[in-house]
Structure formats: C-alpha cells, structure tokens
MIDO-442160 format. One record per residue: residue in three letters; z, y, x of N, C-alpha, C, O in turn. Coordinates in Angstrom, 2 decimals, decimal comma, m for minus. Example, Ala and Ser with C-alpha at 12.3 -4.5 7.8 and 13.67 -1.06 7.14 Angstrom:
2
   type       nzz       nyy       nxx      cazz      cayy      caxx       czz       cyy       cxx       ozz       oyy       oxx
    ALA      7,80     m5,69     13,19      7,80     m4,50     12,30      7,80     m3,30     13,20      8,46     m3,32     14,24
    SER      7,08     m2,25     12,85      7,14     m1,06     13,67      7,87      0,03     12,90      8,04      1,14     13,41
# end
This chain:
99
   type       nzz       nyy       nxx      cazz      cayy      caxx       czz       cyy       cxx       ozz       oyy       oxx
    UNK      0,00     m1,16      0,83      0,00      0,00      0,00      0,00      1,24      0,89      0,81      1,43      1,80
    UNK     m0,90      1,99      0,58     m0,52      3,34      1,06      0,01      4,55      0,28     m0,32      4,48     m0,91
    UNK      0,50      5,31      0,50      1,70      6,54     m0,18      1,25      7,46      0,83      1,45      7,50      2,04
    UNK      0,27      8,53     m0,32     m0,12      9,90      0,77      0,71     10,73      0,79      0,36     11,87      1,10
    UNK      2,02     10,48      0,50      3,26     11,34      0,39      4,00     10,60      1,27      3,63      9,56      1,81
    UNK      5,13     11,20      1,40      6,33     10,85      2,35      7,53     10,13      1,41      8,24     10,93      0,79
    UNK      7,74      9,16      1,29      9,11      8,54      0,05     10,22      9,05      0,93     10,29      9,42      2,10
    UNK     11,33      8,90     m0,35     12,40      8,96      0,03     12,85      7,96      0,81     12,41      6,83      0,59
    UNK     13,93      8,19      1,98     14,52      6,45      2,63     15,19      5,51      1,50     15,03      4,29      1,55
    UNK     15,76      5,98      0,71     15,77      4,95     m0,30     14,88      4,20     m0,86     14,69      2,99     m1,02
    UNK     14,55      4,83     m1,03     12,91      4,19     m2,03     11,72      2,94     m1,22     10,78      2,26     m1,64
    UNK     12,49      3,17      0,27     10,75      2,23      1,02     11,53      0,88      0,84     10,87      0,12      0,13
    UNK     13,02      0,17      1,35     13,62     m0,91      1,34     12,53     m1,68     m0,23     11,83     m2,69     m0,37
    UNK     12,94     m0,52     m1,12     12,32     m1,11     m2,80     11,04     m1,39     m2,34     10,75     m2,59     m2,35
    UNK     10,21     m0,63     m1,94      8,43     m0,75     m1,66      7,99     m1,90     m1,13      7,06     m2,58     m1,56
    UNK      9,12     m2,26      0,49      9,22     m3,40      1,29      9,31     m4,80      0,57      8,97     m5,90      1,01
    UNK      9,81     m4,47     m0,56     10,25     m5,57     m1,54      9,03     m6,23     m2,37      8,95     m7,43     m2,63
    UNK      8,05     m5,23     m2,75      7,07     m5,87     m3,43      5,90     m5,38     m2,98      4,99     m5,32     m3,81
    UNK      5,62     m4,92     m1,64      4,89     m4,62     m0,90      4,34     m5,35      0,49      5,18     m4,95      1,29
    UNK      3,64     m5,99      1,09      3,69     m6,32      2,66      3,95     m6,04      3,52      4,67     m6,47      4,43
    UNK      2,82     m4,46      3,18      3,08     m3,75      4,18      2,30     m2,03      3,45      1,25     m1,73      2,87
    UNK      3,77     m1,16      4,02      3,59      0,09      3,51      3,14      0,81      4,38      3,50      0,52      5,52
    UNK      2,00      2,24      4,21      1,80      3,12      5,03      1,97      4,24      4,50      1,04      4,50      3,73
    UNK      3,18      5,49      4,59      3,12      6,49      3,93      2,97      7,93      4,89      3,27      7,70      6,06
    UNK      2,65      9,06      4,69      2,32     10,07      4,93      2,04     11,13      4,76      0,93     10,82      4,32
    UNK      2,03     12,53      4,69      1,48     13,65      4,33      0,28     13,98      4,81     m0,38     13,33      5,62
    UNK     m0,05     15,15      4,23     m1,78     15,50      4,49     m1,81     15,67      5,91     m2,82     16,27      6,30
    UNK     m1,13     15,38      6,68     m1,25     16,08      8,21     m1,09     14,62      9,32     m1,26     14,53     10,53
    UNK     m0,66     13,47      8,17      0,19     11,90      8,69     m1,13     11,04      8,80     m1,46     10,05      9,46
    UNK     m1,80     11,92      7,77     m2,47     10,25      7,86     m4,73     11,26      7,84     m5,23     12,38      7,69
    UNK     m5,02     10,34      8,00     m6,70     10,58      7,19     m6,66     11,02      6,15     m5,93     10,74      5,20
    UNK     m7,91     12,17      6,34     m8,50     12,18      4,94     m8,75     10,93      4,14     m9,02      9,80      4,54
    UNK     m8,54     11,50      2,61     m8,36      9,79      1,75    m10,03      9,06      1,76    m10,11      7,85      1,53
    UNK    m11,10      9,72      2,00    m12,62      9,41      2,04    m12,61      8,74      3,49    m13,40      7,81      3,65
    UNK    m11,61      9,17      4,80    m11,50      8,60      5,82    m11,27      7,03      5,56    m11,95      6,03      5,80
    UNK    m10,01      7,27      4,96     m9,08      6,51      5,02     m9,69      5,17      3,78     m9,49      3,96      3,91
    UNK    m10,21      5,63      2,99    m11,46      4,39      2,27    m12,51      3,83      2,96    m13,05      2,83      2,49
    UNK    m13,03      4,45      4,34    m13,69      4,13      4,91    m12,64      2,87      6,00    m12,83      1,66      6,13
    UNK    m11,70      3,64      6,57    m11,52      2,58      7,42    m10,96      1,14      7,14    m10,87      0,17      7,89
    UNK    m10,60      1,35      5,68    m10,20      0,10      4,97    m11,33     m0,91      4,76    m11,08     m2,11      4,90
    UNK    m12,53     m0,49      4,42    m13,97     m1,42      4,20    m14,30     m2,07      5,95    m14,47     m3,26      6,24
    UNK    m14,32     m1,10      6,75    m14,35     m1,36      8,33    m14,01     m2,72      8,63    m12,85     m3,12      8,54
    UNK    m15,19     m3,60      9,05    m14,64     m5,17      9,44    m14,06     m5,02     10,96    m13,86     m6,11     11,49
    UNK    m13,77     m3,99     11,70    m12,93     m3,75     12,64    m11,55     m3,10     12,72    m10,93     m2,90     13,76
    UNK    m11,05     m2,71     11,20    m10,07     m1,97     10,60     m8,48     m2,42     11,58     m7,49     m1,72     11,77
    UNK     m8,75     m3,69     12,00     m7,66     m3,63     13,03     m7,41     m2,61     13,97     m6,36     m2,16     14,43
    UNK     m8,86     m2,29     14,23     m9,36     m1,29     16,01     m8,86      0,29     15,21     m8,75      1,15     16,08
    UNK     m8,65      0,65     14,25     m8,97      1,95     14,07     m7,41      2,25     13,85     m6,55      1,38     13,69
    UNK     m7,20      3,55     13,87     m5,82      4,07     13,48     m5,93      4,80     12,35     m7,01      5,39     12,27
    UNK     m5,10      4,99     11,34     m5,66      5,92     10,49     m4,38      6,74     10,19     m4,35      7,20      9,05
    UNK     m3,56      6,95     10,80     m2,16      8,00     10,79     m1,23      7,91     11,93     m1,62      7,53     13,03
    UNK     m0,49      8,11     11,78      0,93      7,87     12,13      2,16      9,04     12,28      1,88     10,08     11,68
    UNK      3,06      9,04     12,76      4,14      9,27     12,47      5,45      9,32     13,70      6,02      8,27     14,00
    UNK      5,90     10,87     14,46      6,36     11,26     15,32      8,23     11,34     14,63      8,59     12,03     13,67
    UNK      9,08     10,44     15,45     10,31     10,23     15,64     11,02     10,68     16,61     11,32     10,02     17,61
    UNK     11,35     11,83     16,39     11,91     12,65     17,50     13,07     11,70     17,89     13,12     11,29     19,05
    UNK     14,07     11,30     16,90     15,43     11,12     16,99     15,54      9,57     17,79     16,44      9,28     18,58
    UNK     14,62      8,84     17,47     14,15      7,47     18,42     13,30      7,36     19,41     12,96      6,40     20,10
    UNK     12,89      8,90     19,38     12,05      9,03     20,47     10,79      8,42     20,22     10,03      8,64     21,16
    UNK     10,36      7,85     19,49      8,81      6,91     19,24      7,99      7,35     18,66      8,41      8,26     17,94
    UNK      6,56      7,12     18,53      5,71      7,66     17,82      4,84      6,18     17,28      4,24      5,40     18,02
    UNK      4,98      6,11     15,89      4,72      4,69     15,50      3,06      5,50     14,48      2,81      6,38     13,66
    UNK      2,36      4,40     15,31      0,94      4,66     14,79      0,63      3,43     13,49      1,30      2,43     13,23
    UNK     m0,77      3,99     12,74     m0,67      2,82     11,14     m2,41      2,72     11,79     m3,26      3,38     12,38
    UNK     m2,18      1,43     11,21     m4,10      1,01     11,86     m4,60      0,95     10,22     m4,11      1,19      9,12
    UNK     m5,81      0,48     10,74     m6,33      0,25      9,06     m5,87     m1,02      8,82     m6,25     m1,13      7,66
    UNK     m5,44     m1,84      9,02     m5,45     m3,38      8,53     m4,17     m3,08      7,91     m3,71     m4,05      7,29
    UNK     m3,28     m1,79      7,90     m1,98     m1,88      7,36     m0,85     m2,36      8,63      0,36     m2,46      8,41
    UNK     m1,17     m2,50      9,32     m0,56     m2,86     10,94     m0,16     m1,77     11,68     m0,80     m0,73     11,56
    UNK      1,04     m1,83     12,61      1,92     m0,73     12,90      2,02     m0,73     14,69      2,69     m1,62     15,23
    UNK      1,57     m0,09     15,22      1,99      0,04     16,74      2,88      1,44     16,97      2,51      2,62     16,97
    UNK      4,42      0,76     17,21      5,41      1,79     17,94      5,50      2,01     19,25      5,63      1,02     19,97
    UNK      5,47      2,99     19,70      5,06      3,34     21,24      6,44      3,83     21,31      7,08      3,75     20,26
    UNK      7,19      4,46     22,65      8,20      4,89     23,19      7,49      5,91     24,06      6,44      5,83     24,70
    UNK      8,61      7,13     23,85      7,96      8,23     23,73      7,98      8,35     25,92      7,72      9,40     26,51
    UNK      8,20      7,53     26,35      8,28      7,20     27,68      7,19      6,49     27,95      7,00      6,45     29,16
    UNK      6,15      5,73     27,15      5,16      5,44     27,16      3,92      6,50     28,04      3,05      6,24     28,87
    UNK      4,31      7,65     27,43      3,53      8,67     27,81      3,84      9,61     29,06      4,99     10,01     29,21
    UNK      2,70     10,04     30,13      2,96     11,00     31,15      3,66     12,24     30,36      3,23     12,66     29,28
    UNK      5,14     12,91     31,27      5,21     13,91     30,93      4,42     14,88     31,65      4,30     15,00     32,87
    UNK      3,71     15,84     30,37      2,87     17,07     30,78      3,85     18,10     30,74      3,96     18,99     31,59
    UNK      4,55     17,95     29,77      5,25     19,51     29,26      6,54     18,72     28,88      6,64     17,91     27,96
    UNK      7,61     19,16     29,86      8,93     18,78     29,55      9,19     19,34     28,24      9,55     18,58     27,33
    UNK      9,04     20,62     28,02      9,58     21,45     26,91      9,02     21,13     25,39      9,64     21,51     24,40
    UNK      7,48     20,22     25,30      7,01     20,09     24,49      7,59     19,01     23,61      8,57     18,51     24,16
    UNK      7,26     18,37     22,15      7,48     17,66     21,68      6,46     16,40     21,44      5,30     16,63     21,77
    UNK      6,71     15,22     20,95      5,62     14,28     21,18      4,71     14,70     19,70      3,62     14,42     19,21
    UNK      6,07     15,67     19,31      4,89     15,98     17,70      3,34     16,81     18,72      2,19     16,39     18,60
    UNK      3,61     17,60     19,32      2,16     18,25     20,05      1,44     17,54     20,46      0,25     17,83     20,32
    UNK      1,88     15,98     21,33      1,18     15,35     21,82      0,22     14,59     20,55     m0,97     14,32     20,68
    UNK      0,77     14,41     19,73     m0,12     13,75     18,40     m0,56     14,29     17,93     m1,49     13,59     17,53
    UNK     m0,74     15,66     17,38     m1,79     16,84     16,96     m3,29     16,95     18,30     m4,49     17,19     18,14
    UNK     m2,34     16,61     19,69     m3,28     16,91     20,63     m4,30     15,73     19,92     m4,88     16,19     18,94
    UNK     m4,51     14,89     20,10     m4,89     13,54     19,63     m5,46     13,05     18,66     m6,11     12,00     18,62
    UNK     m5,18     14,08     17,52     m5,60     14,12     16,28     m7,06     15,10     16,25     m7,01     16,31     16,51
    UNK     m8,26     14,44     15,93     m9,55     15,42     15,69     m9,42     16,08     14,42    m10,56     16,33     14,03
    UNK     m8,55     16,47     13,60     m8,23     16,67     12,33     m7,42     18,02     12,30     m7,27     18,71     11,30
    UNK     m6,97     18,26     13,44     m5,91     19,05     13,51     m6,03     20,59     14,27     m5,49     21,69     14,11
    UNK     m7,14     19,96     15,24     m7,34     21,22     16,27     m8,76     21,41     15,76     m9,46     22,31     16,22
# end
C-alpha cells in the first residue's frame, strides 16, 4: 500500500496488520503519483526508488523502491561534505524533483 500522506505512529502498527508492506509520504517523500504508477508497472521496479524518508533522530535515511521494498542506510554510510548540514540536504541533493 502506498499513503501519499504521512500517518500517524499509531495508525502504521494497524496498516502493518493488514498490509505487507507500507510506503507512506508527502508531496516532497515520495514521486509524482504518474511517477510513481509508472514505476509500479516497471518489470525492474526492484532497481528503482520511488521516495524515501530522512531520520534525523536514528540518524538513517530509509529509501522505498518500487517493489514496496525498503533500503535503510546509516547516515555514516555517507562522505561527510558539510559537517553542519543535514542528511535531509543530502536527499533533496539527490532528488531530480527538488532542485
């Protein structure tokens, strides 16, 4: 399922429940929804990313593929460029959607 909104933390445990697998987001989280229909038809939909989602407080930045599949990175994963920056910049950098 995808949720082009952001749920409440209450609410995903419920989603998890009769769901597989959830991908939620705001207009800025994820693809355009014409994107995001596209990368779902994609017989490579594993290969593609179609959002994700910056965790300051865990430090991670957990990406959503099209297959509904989740890669969490550690925000140590990445060269620091800019001590002062946040990994939210580094994912806008990254994003063709944004700049």
């Amino acid at each position: 399922m995808i949720l082009l909104y952001q749920p409440t933390l209450a609410s995903i445990p419920v989603l998890w429940r009769y769901f597989y697998r959830v991908v939620f987001g705001g207009e800025k989280d994820l693809l355009p929804p014409e994107e995001l229909a596209g990368a779902a038809r994609n017989r490579n939909k594993a290969d593609l990313f179609i959002g994700g989602i910056v965790d300051d407080d865990s430090k991670t930045l957990t990406l959503w593929r099209g297959d509904l599949t989740t890669l969490t990175v550690p925000f140590t994963a990445f060269p620091t460029f800019c001590p002062s920056c946040s990994m939210i910049l580094l994912f806008y950098l990254l994003d063709d959607y944004s700049l």
